[in-house]
Structures are given as structure tokens and as C-alpha cells.
DSSP file (Angstrom, degrees, kcal/mol; ACC not computed):
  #  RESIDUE AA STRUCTURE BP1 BP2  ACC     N-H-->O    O-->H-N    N-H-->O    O-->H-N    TCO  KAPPA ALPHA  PHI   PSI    X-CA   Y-CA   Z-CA
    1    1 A X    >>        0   0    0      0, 0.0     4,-1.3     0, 0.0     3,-0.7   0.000 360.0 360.0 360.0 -41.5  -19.5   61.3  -33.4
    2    2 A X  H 3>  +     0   0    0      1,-0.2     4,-0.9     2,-0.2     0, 0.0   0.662 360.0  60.3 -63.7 -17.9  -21.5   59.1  -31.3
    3    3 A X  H 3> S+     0   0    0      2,-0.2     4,-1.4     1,-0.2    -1,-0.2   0.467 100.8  59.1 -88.4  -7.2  -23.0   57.1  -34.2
    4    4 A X  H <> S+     0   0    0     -3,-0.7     4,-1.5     2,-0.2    -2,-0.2   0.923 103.6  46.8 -82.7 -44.8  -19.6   56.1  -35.1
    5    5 A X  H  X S+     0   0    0     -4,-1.3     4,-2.5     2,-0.2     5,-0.3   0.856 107.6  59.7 -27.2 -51.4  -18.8   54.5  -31.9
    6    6 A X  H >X S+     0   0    0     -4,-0.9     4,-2.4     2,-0.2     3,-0.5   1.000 107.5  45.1 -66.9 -70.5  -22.0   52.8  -32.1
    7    7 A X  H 3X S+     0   0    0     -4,-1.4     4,-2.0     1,-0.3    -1,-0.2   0.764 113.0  48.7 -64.2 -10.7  -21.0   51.2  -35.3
    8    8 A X  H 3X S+     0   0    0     -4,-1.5     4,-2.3     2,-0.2     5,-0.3   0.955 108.6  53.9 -82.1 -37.0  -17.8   50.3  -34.1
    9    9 A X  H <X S+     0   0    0     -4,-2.5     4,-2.0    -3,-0.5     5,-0.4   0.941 113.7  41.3 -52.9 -51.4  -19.1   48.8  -31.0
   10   10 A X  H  X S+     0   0    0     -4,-2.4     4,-1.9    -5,-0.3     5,-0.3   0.999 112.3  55.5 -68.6 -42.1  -21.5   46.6  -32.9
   11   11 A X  H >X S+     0   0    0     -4,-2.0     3,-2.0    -5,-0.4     4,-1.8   0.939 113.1  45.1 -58.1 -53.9  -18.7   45.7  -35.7
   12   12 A X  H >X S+     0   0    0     -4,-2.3     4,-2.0     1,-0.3     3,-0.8   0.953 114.1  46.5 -45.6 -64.5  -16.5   44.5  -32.8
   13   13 A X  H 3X S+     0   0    0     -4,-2.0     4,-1.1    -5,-0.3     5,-0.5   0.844 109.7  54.2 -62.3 -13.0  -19.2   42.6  -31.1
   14   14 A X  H <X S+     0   0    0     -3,-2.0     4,-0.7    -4,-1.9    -1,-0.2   0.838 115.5  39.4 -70.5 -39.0  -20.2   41.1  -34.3
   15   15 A X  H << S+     0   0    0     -4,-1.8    -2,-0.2    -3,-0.8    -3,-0.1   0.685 118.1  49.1 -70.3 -29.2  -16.5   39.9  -34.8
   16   16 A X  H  < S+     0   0    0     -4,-2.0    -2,-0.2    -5,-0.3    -1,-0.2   0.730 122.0  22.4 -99.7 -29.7  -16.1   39.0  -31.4
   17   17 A X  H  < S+     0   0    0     -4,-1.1     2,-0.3    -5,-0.3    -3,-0.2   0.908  89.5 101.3-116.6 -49.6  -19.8   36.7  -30.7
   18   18 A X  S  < S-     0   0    0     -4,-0.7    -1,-0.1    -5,-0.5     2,-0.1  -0.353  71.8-130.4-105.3  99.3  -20.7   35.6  -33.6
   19   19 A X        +     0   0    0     -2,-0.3     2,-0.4     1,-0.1    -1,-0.1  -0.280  30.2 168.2 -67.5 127.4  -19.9   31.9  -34.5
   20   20 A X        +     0   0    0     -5,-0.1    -1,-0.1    -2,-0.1     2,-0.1  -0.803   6.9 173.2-136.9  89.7  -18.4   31.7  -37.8
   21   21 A X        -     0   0    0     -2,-0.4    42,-0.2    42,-0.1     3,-0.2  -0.441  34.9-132.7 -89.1 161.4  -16.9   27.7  -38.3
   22   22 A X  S    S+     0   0    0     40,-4.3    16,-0.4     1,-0.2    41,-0.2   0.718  92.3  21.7 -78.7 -39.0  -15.5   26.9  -41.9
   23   23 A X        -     0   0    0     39,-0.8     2,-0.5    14,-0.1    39,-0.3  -0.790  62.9-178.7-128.8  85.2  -17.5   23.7  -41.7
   24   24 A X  B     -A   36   0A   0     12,-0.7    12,-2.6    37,-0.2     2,-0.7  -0.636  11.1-174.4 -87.6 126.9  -20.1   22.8  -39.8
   25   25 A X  E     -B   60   0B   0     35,-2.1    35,-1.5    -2,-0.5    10,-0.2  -0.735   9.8-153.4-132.8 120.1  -21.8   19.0  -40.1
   26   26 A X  E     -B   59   0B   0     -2,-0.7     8,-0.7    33,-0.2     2,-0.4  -0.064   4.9-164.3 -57.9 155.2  -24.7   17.4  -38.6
   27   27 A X  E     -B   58   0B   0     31,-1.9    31,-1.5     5,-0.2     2,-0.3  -0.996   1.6-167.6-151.5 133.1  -25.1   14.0  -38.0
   28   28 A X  E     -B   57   0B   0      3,-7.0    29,-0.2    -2,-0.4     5,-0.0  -0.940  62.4 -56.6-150.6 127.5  -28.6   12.1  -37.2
   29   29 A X  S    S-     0   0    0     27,-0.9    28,-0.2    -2,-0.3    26,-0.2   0.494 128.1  -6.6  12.4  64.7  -28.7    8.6  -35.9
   30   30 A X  S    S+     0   0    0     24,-0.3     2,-0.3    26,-0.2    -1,-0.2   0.535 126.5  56.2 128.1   8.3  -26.6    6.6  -38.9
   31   31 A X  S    S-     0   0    0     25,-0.3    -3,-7.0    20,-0.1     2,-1.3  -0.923  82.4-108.9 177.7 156.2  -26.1    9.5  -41.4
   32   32 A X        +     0   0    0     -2,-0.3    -5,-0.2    -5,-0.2    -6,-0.1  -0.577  34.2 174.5 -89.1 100.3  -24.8   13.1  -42.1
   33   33 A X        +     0   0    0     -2,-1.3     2,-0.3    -7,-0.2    -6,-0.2   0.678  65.3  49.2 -67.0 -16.4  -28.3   15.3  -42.4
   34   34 A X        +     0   0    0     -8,-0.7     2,-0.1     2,-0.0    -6,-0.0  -0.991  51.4 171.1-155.6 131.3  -26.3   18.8  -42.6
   35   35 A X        +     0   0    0     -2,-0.3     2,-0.5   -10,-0.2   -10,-0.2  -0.679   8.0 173.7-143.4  96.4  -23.5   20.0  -44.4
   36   36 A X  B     -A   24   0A   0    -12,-2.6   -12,-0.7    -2,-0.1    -2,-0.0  -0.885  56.0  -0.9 -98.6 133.4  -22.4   23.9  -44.3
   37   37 A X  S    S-     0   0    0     -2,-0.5     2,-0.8   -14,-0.2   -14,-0.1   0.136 100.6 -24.2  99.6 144.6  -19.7   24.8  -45.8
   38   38 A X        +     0   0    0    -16,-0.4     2,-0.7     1,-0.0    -2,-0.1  -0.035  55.3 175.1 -29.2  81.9  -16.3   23.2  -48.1
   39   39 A X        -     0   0    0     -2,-0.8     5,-0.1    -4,-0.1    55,-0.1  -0.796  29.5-125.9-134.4 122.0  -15.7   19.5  -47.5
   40   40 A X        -     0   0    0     -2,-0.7     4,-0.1    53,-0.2     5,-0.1  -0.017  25.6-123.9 -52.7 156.2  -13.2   17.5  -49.3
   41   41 A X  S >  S+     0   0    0      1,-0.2     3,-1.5     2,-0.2     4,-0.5   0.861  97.7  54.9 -97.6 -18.1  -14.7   14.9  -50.5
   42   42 A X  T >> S+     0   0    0      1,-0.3     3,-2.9     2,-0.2     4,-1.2   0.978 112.1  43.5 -51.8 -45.2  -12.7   12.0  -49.1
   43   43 A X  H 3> S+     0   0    0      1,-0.3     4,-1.0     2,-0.2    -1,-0.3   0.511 111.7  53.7 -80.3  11.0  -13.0   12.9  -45.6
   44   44 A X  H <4 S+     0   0    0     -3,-1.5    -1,-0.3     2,-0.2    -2,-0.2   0.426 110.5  47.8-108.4  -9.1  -16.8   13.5  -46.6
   45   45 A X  H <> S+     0   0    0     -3,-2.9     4,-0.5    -4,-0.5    -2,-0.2   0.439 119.0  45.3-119.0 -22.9  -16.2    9.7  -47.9
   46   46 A X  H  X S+     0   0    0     -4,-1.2     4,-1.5    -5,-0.5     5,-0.2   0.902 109.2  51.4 -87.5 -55.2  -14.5    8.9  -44.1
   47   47 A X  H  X S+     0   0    0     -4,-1.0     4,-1.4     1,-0.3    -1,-0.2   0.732 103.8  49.5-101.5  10.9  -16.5   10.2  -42.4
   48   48 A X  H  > S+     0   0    0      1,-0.2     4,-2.2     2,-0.1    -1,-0.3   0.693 110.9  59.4 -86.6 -17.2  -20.1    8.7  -43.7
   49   49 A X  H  < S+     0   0    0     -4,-0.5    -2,-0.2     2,-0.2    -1,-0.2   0.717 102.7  46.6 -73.1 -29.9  -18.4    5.5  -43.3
   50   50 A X  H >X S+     0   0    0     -4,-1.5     3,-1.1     2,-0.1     4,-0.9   0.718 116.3  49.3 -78.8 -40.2  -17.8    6.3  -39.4
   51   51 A X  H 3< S+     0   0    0     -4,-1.4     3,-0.4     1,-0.3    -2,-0.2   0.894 105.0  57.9 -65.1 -34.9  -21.6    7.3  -39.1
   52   52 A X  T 3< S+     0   0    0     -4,-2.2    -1,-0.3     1,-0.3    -2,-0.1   0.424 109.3  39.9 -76.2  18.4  -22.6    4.5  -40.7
   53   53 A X  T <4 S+     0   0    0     -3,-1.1     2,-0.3     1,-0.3    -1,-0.3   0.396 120.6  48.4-146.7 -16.0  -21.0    2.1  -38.3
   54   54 A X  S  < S-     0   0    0     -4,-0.9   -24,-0.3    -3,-0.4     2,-0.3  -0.977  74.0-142.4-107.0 138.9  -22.0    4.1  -35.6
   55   55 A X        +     0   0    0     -2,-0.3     2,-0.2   -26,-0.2    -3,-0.1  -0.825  38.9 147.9-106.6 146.1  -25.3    5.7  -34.7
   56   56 A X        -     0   0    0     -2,-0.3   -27,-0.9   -25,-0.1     2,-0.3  -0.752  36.4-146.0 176.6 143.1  -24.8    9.3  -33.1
   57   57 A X  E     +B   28   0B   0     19,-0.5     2,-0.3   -29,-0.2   -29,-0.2  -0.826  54.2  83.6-116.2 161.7  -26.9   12.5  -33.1
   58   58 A X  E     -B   27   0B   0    -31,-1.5   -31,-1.9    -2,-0.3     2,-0.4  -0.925  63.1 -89.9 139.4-159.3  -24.8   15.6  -33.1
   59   59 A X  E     -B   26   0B   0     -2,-0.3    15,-1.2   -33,-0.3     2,-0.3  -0.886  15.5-155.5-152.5 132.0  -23.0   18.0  -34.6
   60   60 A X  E     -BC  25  73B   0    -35,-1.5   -35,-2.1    -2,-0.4     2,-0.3  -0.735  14.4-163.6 -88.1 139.6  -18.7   19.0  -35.8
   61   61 A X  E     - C   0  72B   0     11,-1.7    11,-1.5    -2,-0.3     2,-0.4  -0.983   8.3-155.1-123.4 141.2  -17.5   22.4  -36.3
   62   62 A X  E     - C   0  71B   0     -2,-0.3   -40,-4.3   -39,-0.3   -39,-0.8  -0.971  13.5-177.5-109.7 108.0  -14.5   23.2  -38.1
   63   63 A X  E     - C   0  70B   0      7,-2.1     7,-2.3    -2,-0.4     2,-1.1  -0.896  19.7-145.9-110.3 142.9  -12.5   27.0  -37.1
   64   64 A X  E     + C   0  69B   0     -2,-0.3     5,-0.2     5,-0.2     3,-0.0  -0.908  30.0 171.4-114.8 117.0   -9.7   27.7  -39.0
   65   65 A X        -     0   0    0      3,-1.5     4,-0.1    -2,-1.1    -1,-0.0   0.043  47.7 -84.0 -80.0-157.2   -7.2   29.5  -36.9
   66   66 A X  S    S+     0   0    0      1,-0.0     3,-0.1    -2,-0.0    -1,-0.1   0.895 129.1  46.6 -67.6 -69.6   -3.4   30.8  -36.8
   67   67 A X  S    S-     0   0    0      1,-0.1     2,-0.3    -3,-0.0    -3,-0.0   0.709 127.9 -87.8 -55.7 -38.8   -2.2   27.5  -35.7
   68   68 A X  S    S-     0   0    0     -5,-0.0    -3,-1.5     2,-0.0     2,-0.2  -0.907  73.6 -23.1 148.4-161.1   -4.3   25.3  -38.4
   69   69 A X  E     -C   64   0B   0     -2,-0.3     2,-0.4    -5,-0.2    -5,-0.2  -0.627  51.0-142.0 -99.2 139.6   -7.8   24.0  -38.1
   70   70 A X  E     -C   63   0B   0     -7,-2.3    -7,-2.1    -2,-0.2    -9,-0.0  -0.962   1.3-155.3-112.5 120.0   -9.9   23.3  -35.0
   71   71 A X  E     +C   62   0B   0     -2,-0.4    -9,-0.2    -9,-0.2     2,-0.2  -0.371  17.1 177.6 -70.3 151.9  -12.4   20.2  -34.6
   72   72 A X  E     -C   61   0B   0    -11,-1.5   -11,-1.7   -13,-0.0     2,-0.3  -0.871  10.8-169.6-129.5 139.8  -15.1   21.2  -31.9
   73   73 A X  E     -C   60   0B   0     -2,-0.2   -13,-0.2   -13,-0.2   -15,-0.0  -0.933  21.8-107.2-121.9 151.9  -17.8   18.2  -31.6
   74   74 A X    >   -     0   0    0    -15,-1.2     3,-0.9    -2,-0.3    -1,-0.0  -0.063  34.8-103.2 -46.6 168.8  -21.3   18.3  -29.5
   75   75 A X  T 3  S+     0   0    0      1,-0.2    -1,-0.1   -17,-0.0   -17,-0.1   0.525 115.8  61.7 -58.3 -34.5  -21.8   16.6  -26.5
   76   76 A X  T 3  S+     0   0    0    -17,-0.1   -19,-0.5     2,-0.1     2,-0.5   0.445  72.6  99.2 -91.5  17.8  -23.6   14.0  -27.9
   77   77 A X  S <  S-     0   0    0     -3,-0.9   -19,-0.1   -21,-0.1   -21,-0.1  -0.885  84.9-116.3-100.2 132.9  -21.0   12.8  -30.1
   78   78 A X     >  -     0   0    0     -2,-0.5     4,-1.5     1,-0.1    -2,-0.1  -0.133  27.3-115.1 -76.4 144.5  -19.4    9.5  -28.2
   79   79 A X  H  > S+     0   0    0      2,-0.2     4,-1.9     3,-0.1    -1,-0.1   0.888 115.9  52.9 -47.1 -44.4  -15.0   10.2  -27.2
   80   80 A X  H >> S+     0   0    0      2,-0.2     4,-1.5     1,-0.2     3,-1.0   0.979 109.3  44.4 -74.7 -62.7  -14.2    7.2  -29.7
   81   81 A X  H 3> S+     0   0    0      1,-0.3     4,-1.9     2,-0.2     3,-0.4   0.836 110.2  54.1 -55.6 -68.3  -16.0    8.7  -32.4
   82   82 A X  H >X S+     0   0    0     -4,-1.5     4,-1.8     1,-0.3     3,-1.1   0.680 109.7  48.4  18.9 -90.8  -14.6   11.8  -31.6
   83   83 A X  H <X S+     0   0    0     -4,-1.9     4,-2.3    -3,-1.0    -1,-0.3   0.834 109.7  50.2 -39.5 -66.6  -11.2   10.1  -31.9
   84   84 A X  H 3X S+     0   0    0     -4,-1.5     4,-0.7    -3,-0.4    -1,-0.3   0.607 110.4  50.3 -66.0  -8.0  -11.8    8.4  -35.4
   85   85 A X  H XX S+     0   0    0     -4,-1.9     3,-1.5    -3,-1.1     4,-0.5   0.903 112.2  47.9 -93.2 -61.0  -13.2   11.7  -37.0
   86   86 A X  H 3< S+     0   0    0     -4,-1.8     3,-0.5     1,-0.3    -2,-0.2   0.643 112.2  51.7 -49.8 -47.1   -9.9   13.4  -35.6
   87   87 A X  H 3< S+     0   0    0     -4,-2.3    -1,-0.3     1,-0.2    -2,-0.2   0.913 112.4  46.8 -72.9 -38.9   -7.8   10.4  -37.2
   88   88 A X  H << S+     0   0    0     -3,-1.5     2,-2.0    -4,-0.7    -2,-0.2   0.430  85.7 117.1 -89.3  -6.5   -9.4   10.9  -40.4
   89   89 A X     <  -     0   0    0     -4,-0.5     2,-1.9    -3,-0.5    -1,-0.1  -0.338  55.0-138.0 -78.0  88.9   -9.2   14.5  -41.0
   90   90 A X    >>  +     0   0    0     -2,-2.0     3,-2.1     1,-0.2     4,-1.2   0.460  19.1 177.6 -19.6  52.0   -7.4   16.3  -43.7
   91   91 A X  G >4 S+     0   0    0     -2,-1.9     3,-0.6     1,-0.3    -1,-0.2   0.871  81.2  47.5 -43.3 -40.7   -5.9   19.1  -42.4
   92   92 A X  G 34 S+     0   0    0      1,-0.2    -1,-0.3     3,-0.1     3,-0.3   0.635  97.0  75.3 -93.0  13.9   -4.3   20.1  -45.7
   93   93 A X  G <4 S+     0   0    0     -3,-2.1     2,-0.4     1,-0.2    -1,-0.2   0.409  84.3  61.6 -52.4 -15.0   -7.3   19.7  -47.2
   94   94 A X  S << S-     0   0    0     -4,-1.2     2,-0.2    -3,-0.6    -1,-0.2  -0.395  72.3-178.8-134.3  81.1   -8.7   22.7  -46.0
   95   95 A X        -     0   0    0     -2,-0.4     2,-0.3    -3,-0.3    -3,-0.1  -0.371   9.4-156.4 -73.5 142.2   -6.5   25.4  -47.4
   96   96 A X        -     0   0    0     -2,-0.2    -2,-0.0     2,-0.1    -1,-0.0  -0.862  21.4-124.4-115.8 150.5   -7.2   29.1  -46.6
   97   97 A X    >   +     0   0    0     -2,-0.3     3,-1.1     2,-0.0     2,-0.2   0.162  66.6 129.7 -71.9  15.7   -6.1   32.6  -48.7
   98   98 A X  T 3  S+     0   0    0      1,-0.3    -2,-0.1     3,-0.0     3,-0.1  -0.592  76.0   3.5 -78.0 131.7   -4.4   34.0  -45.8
   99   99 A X  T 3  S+     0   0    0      1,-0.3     2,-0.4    -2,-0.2    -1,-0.3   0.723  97.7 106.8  67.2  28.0   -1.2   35.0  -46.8
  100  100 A X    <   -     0   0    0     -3,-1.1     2,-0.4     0, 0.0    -1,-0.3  -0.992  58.8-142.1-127.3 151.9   -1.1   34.4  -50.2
  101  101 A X        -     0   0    0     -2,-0.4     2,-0.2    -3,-0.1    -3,-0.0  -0.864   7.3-148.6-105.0 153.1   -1.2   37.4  -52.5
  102  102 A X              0   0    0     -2,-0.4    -1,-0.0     1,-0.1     0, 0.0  -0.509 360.0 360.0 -98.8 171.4   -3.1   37.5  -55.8
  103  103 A X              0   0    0     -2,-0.2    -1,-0.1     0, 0.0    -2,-0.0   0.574 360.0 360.0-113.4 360.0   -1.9   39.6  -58.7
């Protein structure tokens, strides 16, 4: 009985800690170095166009919630930039299978 607790406790803290973004992309000084994850390729076309016009180290994560998708950006990524990635993002570009059934 006790080793089943134990493995629910870890699945739950695994669900619960464990950062799991849809997209994560890296950016170093003037280009995107890192790309994990599904990215349409226009805003993938947007947003090397933003890097290249501004030089930046950092990194975006993409969480897909209830509500829709959520940007989170490092600290080292500038407020305008910030702003111009935000303008430029597809939100229905990044469709989820929640709630559709398959047959």
C-alpha cells in the first residue's frame, strides 16, 4: 500500500514541477540558436526578422492553457521586443487535440 502512494506522490509532483512549454526558442545575439518544439513557419519567418534587427540573448516559452497560449520571455529579452514578438504571434496557429474526438 505504501508503494502506491509513493508513486502517486511522485506522478503528482512530476505534473505539478516539471516545466513542459509547447515551444520553447532561444535566441543569441542576432539569431534564433534553439528551437524545441512545433513552430509555424511564418511566425518562425517573423520572428528571425525581429532578431535580426535586434540583437538579444534569451529565451520564449510557449504553455498552452484553458484560456489559449501563453508567451513567457527571459529577462534578457528587451519590453519592445517583447511587444513585437507578442504582435506577431499566431495564436491559431498553434492548434491543440483537446477536445476533439478521433474515431
Amino acid at each position: 500500500m505504501l508503494y502506491v502512494i509513493l508513486i502517486a506522490a511522485v506522478v503528482i509532483f512530476w505534473l505539478v514541477a516539471v516545466d513542459r512549454p509547447v515551444l520553447k526558442v532561444s535566441f543569441d545575439h542576432g539569431k534564433i540558436s534553439k528551437i524545441k518544439g512545433h513552430i509555424p513557419p511564418s511566425f518562425k519567418h517573423n520572428l528571425q526578422d525581429i532578431v535580426d534587427h535586434n540583437s538579444f540573448a534569451g529565451e520564449m516559452k510557449v504553455y498552452s492553457q484553458r484560456t489559449g497560449m501563453r508567451l513567457t520571455f527571459s529577462k534578457e529579452v528587451p519590453k519592445k521586443v517583447q511587444q513585437r514578438i507578442r504582435n506577431v504571434f499566431p495564436h491559431q496557429g498553434f492548434k491543440t487535440n483537446k477536445g476533439k474526438k478521433s474515431a
